[in-house]
C-alpha positions in Angstrom: 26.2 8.5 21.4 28.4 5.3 22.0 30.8 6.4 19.5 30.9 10.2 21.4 31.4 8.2 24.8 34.4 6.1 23.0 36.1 8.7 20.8 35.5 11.8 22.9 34.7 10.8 26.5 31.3 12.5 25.9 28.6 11.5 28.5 24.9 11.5 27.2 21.6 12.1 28.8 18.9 10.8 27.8 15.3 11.5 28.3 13.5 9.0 26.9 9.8 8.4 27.5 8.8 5.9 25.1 11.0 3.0 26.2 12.2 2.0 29.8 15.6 3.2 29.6 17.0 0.7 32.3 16.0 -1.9 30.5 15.5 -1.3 26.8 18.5 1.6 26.5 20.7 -1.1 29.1 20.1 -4.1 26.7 20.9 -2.0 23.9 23.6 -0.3 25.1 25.7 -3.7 26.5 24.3 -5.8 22.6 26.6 -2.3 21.4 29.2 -2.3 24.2 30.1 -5.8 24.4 29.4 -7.0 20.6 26.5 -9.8 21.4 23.1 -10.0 22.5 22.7 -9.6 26.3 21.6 -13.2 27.0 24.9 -14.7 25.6 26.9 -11.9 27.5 29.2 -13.5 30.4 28.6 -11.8 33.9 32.3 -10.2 33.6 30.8 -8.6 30.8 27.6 -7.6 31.8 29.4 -5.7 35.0 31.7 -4.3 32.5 29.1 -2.8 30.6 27.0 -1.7 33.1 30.4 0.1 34.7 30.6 1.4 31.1 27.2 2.9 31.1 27.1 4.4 34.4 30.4 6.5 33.4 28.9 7.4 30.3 25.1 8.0 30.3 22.3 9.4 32.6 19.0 8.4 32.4 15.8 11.2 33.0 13.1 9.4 34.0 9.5 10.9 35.0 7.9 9.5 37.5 4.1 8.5 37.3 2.9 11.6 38.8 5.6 14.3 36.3 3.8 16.5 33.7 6.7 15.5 30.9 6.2 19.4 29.7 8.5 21.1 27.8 9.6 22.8 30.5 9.8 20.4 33.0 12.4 18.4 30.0 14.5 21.1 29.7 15.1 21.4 33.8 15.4 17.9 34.3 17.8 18.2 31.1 20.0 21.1 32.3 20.3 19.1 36.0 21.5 16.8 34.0 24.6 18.9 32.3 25.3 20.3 35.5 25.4 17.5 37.8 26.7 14.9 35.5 28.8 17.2 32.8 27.1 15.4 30.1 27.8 16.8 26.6 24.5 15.4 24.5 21.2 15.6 25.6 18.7 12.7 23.7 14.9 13.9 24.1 13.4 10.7 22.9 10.7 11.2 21.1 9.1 14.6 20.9 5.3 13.7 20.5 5.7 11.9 24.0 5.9 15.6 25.8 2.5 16.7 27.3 2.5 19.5 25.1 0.7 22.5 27.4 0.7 24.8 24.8 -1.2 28.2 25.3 -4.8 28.4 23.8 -3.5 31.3 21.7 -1.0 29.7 20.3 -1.8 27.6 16.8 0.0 23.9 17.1 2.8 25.2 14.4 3.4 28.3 16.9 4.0 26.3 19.5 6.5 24.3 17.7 8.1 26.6 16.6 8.1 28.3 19.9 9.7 24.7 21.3 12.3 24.0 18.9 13.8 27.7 19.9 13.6 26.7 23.4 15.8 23.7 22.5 18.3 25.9 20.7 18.7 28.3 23.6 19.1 25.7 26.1 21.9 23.5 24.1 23.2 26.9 23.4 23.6 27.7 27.2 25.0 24.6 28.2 27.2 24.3 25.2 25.6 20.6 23.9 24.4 18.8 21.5 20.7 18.3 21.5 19.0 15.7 19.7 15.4 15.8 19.7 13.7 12.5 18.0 10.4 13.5 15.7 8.6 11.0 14.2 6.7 11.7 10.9 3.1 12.0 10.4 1.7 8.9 8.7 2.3 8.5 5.3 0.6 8.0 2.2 1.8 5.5 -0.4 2.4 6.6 -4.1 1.0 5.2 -7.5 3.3 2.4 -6.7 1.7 1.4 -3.1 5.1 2.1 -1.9 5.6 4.8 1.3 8.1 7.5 0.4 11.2 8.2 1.6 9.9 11.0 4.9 11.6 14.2 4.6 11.8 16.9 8.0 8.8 18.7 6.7 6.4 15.3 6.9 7.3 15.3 11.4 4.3 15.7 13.0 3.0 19.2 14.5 5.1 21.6 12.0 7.6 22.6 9.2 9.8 24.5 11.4 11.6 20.9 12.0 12.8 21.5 8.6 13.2 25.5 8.7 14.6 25.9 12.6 16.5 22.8 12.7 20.3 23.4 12.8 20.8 20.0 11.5 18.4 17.5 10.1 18.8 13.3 10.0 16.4 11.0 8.1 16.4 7.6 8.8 14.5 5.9 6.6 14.3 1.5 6.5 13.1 0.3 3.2 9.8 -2.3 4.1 
């Protein structure tokens, strides 16, 4: 998203839920911005960051009393686009949404049912959604070494793998 903001002038929105994103996205943000960790940043830098980030990203952030619901992401979301013309949307991570899913409606379903939601929303606005899924736990081969996850170990479905336009691994080695 910093490169898109450099290269292309494209603002980002996140909505992050797991991490206080004026503090944990800022600090990461100015460590990328400015080349050094925060605490050895000069003040000039430090304002020229955070002018820097507030011409580039928006934060969504649910207050104490928000349902974080699929639906109430994808309004706060498109307020976002609209209001601030930001090109990628960073919904951050997925198994953070209060997930009100019908009781009719089996977990993969519902999944499915979300990710399709996603698509016709980034499709509307014209972005670039990224939706951060974390796998389900894994199980360690003969070896006692984790395997390298793959879209169909995310939690809650397959259709990460088989609805996904486009699907990124990242993967750390212990």
């Amino acid at each position: 998203c910093c490169h898109l903001a450099v290269h292309h002038k494209w603002k980002t929105a996140f909505a992050s839920f797991e991490q206080h994103p004026r503090l944990d996205h800022r600090r990461n943000l100015l460590r990328w911005k400015n080349g050094d960790f925060v605490d050895r940043q000069t003040a000039e830098m430090l304002q020229s960051g955070d002018k820097w980030i507030d011409e580039n990203f928006v934060f969504i952030v649910p207050s104490e009393d928000d349902d974080v619901t699929l639906e109430w992401c994808l309004e706060k979301s498109s307020v976002a686009v609209v209001r601030h013309d930001c090109m990628v949307v960073v919904v951050d991570p997925w198994n953070e949404l209060d997930h009100d899913r019908p009781n009719d409606m089996s977990l993969t379903e519902y999944t499915g049912f979300a990710i399709k939601q996603f698509k016709k929303f980034a499709k509307k606005h014209g972005v670039f959604l990224i939706v951060v899924a974390h796998p389900a736990k894994l199980k360690p081969d003969k070896e006692g070494k984790l395997p390298i996850p793959t879209l169909y170990d995310i939690s809650d479905s397959a259709h990460w793998n088989n609805k996904a336009d486009v699907g990124i691994v990242i993967h750390r080695e212990e």
